[in-house]
C-alpha positions as CSV (number, residue, x, y, z in Angstrom):
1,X,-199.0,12.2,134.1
2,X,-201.5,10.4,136.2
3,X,-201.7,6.6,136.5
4,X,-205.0,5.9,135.7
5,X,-204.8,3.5,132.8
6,X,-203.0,1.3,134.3
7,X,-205.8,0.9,137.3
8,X,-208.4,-0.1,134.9
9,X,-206.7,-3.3,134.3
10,X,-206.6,-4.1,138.0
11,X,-209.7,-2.8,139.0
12,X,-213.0,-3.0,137.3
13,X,-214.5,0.6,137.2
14,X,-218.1,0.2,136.1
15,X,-219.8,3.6,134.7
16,X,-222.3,5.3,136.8
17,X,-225.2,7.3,136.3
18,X,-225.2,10.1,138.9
19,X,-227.4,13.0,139.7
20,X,-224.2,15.1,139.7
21,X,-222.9,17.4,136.0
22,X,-219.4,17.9,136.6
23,X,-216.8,19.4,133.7
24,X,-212.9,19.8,133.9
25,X,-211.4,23.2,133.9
26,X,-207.8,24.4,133.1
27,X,-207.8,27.7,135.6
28,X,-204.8,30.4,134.7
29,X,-203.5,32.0,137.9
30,X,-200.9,34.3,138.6
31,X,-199.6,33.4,142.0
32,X,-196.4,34.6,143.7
33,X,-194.9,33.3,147.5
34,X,-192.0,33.6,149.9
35,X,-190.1,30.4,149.3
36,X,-187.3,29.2,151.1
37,X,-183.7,29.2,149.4
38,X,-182.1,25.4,150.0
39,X,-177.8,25.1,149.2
40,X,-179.0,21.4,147.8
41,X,-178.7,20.3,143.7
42,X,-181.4,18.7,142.2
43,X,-180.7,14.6,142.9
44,X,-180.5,13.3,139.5
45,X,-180.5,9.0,141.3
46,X,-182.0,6.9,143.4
47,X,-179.3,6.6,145.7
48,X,-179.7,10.6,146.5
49,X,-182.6,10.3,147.1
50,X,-181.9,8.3,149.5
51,X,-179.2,9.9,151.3
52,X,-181.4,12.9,151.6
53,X,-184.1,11.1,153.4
54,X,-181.6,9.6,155.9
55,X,-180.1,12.9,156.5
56,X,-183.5,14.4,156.7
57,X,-184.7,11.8,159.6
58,X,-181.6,11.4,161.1
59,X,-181.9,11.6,164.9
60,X,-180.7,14.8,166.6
61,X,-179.7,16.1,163.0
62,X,-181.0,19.5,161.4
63,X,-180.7,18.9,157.8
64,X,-183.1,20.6,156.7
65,X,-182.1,24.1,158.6
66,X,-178.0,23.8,158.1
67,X,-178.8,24.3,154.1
68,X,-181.4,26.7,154.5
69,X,-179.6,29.8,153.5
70,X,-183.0,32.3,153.1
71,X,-185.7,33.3,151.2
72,X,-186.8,34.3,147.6
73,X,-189.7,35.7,146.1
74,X,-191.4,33.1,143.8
75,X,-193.9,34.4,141.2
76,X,-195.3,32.8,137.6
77,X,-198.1,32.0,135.7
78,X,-199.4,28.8,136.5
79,X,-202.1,26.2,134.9
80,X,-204.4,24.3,137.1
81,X,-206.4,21.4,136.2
82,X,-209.4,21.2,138.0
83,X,-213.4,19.6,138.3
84,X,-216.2,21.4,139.3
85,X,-219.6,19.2,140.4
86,X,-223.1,20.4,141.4
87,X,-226.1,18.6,142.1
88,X,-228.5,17.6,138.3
89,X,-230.6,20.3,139.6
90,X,-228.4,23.2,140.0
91,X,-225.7,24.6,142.0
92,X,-226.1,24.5,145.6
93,X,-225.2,28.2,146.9
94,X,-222.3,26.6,149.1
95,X,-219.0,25.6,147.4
96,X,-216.7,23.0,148.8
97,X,-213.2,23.7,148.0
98,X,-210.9,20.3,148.2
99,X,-207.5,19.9,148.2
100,X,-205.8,16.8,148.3
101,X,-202.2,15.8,149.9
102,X,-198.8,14.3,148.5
103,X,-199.4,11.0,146.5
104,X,-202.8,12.0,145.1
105,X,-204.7,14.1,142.8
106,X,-207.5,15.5,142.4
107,X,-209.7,12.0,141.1
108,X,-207.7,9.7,142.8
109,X,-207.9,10.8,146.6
110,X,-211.3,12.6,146.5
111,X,-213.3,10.8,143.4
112,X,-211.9,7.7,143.4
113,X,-214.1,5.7,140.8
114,X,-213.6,2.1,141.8
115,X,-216.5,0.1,142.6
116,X,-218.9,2.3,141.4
117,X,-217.6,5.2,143.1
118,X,-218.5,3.5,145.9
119,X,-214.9,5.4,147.5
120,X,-216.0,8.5,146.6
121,X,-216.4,11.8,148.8
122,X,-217.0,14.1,145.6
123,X,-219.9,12.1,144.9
124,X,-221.6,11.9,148.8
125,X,-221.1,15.1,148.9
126,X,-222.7,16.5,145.5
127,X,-225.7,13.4,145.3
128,X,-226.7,12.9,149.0
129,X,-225.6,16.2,150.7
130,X,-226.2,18.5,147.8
131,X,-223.1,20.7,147.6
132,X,-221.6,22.1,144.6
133,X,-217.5,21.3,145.0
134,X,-214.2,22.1,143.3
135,X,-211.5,20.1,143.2
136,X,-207.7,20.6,141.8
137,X,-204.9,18.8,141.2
138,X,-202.4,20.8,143.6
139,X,-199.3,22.8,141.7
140,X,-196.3,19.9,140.6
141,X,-198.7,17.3,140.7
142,X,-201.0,15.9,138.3
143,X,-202.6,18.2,135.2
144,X,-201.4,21.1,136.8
145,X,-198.0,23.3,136.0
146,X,-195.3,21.3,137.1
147,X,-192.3,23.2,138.2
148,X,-188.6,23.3,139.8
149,X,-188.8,20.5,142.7
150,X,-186.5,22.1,144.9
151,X,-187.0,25.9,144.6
152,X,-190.3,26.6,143.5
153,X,-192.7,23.8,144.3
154,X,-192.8,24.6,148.0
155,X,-195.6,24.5,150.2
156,X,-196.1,28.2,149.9
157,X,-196.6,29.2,146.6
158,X,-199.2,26.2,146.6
159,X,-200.9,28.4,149.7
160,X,-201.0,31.2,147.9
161,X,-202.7,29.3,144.9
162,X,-205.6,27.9,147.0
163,X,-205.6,31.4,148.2
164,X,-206.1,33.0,144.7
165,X,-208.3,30.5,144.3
166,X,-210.5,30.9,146.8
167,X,-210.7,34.9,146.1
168,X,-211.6,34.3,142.7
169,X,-214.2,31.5,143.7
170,X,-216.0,34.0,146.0
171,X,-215.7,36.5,143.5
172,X,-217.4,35.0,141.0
173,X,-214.1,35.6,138.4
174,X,-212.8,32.0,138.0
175,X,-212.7,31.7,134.3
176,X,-215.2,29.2,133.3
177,X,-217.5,29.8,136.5
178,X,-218.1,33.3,136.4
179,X,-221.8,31.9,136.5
180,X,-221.7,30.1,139.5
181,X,-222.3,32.4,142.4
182,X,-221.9,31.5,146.1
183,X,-223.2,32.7,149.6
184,X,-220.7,30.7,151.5
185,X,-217.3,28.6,150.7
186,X,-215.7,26.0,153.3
187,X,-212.5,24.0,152.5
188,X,-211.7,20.5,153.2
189,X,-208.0,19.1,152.7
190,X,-206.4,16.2,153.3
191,X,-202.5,15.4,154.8
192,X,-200.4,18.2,153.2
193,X,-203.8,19.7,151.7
194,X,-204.9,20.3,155.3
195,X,-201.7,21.8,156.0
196,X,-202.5,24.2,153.2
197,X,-206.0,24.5,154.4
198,X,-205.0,25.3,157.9
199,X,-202.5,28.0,156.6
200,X,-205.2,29.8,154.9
201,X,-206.7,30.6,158.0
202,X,-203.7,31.9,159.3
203,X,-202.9,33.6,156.4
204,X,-206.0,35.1,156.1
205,X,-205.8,38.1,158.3
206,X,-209.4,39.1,157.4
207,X,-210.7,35.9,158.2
208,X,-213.6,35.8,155.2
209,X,-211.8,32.9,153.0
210,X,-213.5,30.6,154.3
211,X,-217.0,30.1,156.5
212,X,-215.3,26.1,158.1
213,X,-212.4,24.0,157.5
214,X,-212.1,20.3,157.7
215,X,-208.7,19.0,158.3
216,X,-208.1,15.1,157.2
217,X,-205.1,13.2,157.9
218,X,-203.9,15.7,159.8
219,X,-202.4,16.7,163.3
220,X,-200.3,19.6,164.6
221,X,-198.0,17.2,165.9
222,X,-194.9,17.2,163.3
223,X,-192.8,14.4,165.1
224,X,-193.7,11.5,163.5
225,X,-192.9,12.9,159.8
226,X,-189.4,11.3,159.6
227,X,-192.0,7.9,159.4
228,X,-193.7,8.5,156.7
229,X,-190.4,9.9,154.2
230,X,-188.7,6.6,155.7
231,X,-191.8,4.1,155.1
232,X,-192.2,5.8,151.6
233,X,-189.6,3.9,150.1
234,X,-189.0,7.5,147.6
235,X,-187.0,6.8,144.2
236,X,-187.3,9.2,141.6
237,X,-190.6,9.6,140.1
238,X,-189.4,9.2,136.7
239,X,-187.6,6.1,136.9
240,X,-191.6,4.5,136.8
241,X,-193.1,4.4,133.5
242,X,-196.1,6.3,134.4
243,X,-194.7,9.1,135.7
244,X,-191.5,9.8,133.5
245,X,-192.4,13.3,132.5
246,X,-191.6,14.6,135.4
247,X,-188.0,15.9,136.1
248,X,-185.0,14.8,138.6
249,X,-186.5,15.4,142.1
250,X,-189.8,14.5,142.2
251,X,-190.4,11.8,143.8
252,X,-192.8,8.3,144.7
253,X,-192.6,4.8,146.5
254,X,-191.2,2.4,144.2
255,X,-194.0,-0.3,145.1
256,X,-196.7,-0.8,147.1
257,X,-195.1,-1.6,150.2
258,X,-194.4,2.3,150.4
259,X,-198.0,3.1,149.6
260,X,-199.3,0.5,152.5
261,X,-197.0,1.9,155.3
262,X,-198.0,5.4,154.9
263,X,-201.3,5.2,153.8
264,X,-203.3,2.2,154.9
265,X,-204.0,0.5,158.4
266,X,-203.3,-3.3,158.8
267,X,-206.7,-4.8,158.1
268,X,-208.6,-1.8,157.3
269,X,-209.0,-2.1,153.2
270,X,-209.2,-4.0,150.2
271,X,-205.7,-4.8,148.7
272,X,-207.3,-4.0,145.1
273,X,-207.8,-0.9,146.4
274,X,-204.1,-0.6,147.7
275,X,-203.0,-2.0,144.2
276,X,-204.9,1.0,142.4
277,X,-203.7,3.8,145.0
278,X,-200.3,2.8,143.9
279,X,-200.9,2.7,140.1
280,X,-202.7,5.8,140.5
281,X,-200.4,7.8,142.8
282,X,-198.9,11.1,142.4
283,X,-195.2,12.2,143.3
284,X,-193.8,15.0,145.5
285,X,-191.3,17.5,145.5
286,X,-188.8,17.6,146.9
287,X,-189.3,21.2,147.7
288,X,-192.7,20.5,149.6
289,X,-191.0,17.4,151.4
290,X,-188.4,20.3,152.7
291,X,-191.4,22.3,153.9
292,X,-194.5,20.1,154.4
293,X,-195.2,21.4,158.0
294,X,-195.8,24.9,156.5
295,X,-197.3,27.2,159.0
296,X,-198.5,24.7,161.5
297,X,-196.5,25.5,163.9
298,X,-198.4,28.7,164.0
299,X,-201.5,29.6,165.8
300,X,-204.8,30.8,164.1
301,X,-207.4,32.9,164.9
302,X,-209.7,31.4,162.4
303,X,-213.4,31.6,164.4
304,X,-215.2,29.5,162.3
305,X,-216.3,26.2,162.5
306,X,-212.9,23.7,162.1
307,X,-212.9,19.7,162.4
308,X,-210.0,17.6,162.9
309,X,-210.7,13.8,161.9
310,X,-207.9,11.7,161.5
311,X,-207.4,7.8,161.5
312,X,-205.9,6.5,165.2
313,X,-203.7,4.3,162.8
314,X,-201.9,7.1,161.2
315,X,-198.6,7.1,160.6
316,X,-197.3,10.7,159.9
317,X,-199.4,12.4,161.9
318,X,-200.0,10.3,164.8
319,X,-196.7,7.6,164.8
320,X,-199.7,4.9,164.3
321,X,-201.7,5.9,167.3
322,X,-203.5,9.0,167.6
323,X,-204.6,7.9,171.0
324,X,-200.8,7.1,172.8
325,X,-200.7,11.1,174.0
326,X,-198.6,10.5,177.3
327,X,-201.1,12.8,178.9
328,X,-204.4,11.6,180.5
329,X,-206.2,15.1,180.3
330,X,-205.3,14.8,176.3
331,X,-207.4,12.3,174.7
332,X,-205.8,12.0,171.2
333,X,-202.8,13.7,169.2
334,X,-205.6,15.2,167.5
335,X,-206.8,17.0,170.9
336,X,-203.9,19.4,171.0
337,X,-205.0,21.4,168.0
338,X,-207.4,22.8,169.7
339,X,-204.3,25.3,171.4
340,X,-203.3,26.6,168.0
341,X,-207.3,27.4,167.1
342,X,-208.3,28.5,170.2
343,X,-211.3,31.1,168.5
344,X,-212.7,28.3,166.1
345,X,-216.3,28.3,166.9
346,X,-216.7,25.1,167.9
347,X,-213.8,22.8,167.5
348,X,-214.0,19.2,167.1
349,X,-211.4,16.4,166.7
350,X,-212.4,13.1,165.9
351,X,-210.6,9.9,166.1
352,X,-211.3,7.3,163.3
353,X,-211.3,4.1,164.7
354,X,-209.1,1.5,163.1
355,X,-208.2,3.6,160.0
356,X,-204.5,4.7,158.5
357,X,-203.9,8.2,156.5
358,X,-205.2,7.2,153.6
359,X,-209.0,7.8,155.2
360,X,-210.9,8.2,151.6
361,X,-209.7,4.6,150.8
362,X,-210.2,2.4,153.7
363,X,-213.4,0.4,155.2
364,X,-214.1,3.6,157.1
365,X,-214.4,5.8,154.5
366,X,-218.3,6.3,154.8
367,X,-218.0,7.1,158.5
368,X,-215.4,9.8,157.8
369,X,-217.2,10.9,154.5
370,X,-220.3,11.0,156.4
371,X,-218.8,12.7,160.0
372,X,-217.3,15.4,157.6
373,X,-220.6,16.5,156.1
374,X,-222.9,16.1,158.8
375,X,-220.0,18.6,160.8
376,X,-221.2,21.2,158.0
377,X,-224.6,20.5,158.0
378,X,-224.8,20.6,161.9
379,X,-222.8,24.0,161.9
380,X,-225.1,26.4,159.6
381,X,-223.5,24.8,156.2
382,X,-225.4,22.8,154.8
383,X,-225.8,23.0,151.3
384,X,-229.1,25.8,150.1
């Protein structure tokens, strides 16, 4: 259940007439995945929560390997809820595929509607830039199935969805778009959607999912992790009103404060806007918490066109400087990508200056909004 009612008594989210037609699909896919086996019940209170955070960032500890015990294969029918947009005059004949990250959905990270949609990257992207996109609340989160936190909500069964998804995009055989035909696709994802973004590339063995990948929020560096699962302040997602149909481990901050440390910079946004990220937020598994690093770890040999922008105040992926590298040759955290994507063609890492994680939703949002699209348009994918 998504917490948008309760925004619209904090916020004031006047209509707008755009030059966009969008309409919300429920997508049916069959999706199966290698998940990892955890020895761990499902934490049924706060406290347990807890303790598993503390024993997942506990220095020198290894929590999360000493109850891996080994694999399973993970397959089900599944229910996505999903928007697709495309400019008043048609659709353009590139497709940008979105995927948001853990404490979002698909509205609240990439079409946020306050102030006119003034936060908005769906609606840049469709009114000014002309692309047709496709966003979708990722699998456990949102409108879309919700499932076992532990065992089946991992991060790659939601891999193989954008996967499926992307086949069935290119295809043409996405029910309710069969229609819509497309020369070229590119994906954009933010936090653990550009983990998922990056490990389509390296899943992709053929390398024709995608034409160029943006990667927000985002670093290869997993170090600074442990900050964000301890600056969350995680109780169950179920013990807050809005959220209560979702079962025992699933999880979200309790208040704002959580929202604040891993999302915004200090200075860089508008605490209304903080207030309705928080009422508006999204839990996590526990499951993807247990493998949010996914395949990063792993180099690509993805040759097309990949950006890395991320704010220098970022907490999970940069310890709240993207810039403090402890080598002069390596300008930002960012920078050492770049190793694991060594065929993109080109790469490009850019630092946002003065921003958190939470890039969509800070005073810098139309400098990121407008560096990710003109990175497309500059690299043969602008929108036709």
């Amino acid at each position: 259940m998504a917490r948008h009612s309760i925004t619209l008594s904090i916020l004031s989210f006047a209509a707008l007439a755009t030059s966009r037609n969008c309409h919300d699909l429920s997508v049916g896919l069959d999706v199966s995945a290698t998940n990892k086996v955890f020895d761990l019940a499902i934490p049924t209170t706060d406290i347990e929560i807890t303790d598993i955070v503390l024993q997942v960032t506990r220095q020198g500890g290894n929590f999360i390997s000493d109850i891996t015990t080994g694999e399973t294969h993970i397959s089900g029918s599944y229910e996505l809820a999903a928007t697709y947009c495309e400019p008043d005059h048609g659709p353009s004949k590139v497709l940008q595929i979105l995927t948001h990250g853990i404490g979002f959905d698909r509205n609240s990270y990439w079409d946020f509607p306050a102030n006119n949609y003034n936060y908005s990257y769906t609606k840049t992207a469709v009114d000014e830039y002309g692309y047709s996109t496709f966003t979708y609340d990722r699998l456990g989160v949102g409108e879309s199935s919700h499932g076992e936190p532990i065992s089946e909500i991992q991060q790659a069964l939601e891999l193989a969805a954008l996967k499926v998804l992307t086949q069935k995009l290119r295809a043409s055989e996405l029910s309710g778009l069969e229609d819509k035909h497309f020369d070229k696709i590119i994906h954009v994802g933010h936090s653990f959607g550009s983990v998922q973004t990056y490990g389509l590339t390296v899943d992709d063995k053929d390398a024709c999912l995608s034409d160029g990948i943006v990667l927000t929020g985002f670093s290869q560096n997993g170090t600074f992790l442990p900050y964000f699962l301890l600056g969350g302040n995680f109780v169950q997602a179920n013990s807050l009103p809005p959220l209560a149909d979702y079962a025992d481990g699933y999880v979200a901050p309790v208040s704002t404060t959580g929202v604040h440390i891993n999302f915004f910079a200090p200075g860089a946004f508008d605490p209304e806007i903080l207030q309705a990220a928080y009422s508006t937020g999204q839990p996590a598994s526990i499951g993807e918490l247990f493998t949010v690093g996914g395949s990063t770890g792993i180099p690509s040999s993805y040759s097309g066109p990949v950006l890395v922008i991320t704010g220098d105040r970022d907490v999970p992926f940069c310890g709240g400087d993207c810039s403090a590298t402890g080598n002069p040759q390596l300008k930002s955290i960012l920078d050492t990508s770049a190793q694991f994507l060594q065929q993109a063609q080109p790469f490009e890492a850019y630092v946002v200056k003065g921003a958190g994680h939470g890039l969509a939703l800070e005073y810098s949002h139309a400098e990121t909004t407008g560096k990710i699209l003109d990175f497309f348009v500059q690299n043969g994918l602008a929108a036709q």
